[in-house]
Structures are given as C-alpha cells and as structure tokens.
C-alpha positions as CSV (number, residue, x, y, z in Angstrom):
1,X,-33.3,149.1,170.6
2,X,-33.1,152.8,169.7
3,X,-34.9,155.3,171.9
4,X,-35.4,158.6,170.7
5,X,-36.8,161.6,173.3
6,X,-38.8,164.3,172.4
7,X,-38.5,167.7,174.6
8,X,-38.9,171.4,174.1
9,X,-43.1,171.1,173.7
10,X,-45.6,173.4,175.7
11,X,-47.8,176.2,175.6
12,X,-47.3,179.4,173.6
13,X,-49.5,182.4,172.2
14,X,-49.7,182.6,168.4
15,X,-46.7,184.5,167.1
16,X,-44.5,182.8,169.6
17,X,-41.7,180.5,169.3
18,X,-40.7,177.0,170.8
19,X,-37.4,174.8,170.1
20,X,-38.0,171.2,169.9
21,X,-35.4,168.8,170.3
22,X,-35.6,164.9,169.7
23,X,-32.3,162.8,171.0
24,X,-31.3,159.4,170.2
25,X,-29.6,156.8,171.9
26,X,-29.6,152.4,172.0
27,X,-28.6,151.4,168.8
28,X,-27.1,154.2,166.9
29,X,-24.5,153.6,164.3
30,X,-24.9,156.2,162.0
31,X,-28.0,158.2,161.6
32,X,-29.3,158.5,158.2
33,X,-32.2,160.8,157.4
34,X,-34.1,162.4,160.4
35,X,-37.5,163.9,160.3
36,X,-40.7,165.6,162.0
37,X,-43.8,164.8,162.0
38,X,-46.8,165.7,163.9
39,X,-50.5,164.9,164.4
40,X,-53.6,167.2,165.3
41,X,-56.4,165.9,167.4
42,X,-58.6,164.0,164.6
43,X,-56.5,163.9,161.8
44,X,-53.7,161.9,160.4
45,X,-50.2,161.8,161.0
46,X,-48.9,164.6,159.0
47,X,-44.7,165.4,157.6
48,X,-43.4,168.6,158.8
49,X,-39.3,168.6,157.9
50,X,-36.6,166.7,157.3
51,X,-32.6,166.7,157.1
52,X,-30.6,164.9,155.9
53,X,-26.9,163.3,157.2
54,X,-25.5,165.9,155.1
55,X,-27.6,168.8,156.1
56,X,-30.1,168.8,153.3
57,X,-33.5,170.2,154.5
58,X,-37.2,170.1,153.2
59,X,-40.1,171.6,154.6
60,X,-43.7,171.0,154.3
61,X,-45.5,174.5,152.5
62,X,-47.6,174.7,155.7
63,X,-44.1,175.6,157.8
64,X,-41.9,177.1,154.9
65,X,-40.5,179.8,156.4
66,X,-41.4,179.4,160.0
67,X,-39.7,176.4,161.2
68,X,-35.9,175.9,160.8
69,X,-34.8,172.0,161.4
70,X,-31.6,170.8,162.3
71,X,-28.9,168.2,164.5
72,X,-25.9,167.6,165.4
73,X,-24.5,164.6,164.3
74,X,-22.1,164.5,167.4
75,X,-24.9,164.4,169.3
76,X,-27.6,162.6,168.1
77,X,-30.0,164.8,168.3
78,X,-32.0,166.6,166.0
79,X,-33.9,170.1,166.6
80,X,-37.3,171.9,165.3
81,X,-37.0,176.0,166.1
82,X,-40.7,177.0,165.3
83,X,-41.2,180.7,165.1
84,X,-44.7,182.8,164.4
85,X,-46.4,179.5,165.3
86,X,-50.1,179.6,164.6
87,X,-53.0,178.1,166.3
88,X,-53.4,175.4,163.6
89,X,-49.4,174.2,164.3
90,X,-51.0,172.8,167.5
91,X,-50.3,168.8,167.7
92,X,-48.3,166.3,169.1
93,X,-44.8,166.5,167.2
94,X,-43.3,163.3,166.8
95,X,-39.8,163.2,165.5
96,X,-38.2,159.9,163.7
97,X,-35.2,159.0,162.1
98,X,-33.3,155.9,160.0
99,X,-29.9,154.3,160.8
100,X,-27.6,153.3,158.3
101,X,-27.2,149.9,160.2
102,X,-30.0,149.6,162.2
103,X,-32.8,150.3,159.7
104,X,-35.7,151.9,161.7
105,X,-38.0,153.9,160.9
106,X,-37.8,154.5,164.7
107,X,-40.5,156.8,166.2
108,X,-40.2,158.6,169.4
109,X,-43.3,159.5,172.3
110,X,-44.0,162.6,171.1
111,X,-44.1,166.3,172.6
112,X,-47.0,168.4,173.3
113,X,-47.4,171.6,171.4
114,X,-50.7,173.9,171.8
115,X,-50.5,177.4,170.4
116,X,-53.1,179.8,171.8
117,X,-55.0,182.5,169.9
C-alpha cells in the first residue's frame, strides 16, 4: 500500500498564494515521476505539473508562470507553491505519483482550493 496526503488547501482571495504539499509513505522504494492534478466542480480531471526524480518540471499553459512544483526526495514529499491564483484555479488538487518498484499510478484524497474574487 502507498498512502499519499494532501495538505496546504483553503481559502484565498484572487492574487493570493497557497503551498500545497502531498507526502508519501507505505510502499515507497523509489519515487519516479510525481505530478498534480486537479478537478473543478463539473468538469474532468485536469493535469497541472509535474517533476520528475531528477527535477525536470512541466506545466500546464493554464499555470505557466504562477505555480512552481517541487519535492524532496529525502522526504517524500512533493510541493505545489501557487501564486496570483485566479478564481478559475479553484478545484480539488489531487497530487499522484509512480514508484520505480511499486508501479502505481497512486492517487491521493485530495485538498480543497477555492480562490475568491
């Protein structure tokens, strides 16, 4: 089993920032890619970033710019800072990731974010 744990979510006013943060445990070997994705009431299940072991990011056009993804491999954990959020970057965030050894994709809960205009 891996369990991954989403935190950082909440309520901000457009042009604010939040720092999500998304940490594994269970079955961690070694953590191959990790990514973010997140889902607005309605719609589908939408990429937002993703890094690799190596520190390679990629951005979705909708956050280029804005968001800044990273982790610490030490740590498990992987991070979202979100800056001059917008009131269409509201959605659950969801962040998931693959290990070398034990495959995945492995999802976690999901955090809350709601940017108010």
């Amino acid at each position: 089993q891996v369990q991954l744990v989403e935190s950082g979510g909440g309520l901000v006013q457009a042009g604010g920032s939040l720092r999500l943060s998304c940490a594994a445990s269970g079955r961690i070997f070694m953590i191959n890619n990790m990514s973010w994705y997140r889902q607005a009431p309605g719609q589908q299940r939408e990429w937002v970033a993703q890094i690799t072991r190596g520190g390679t990011t990629t951005y979705a056009d909708s956050v280029k710019g804005r968001f800044t993804i990273s982790r610490d491999n030490a740590k498990n954990t992987m991070y979202l800072q979100m800056n001059f959020l917008k009131p269409e970057d509201t959605a659950v965030y969801y962040c998931n990731l693959r290990d070398f050894t034990s495959g995945g994709p492995y999802w976690g809960q999901g955090t809350q974010v709601t940017v108010s205009s």
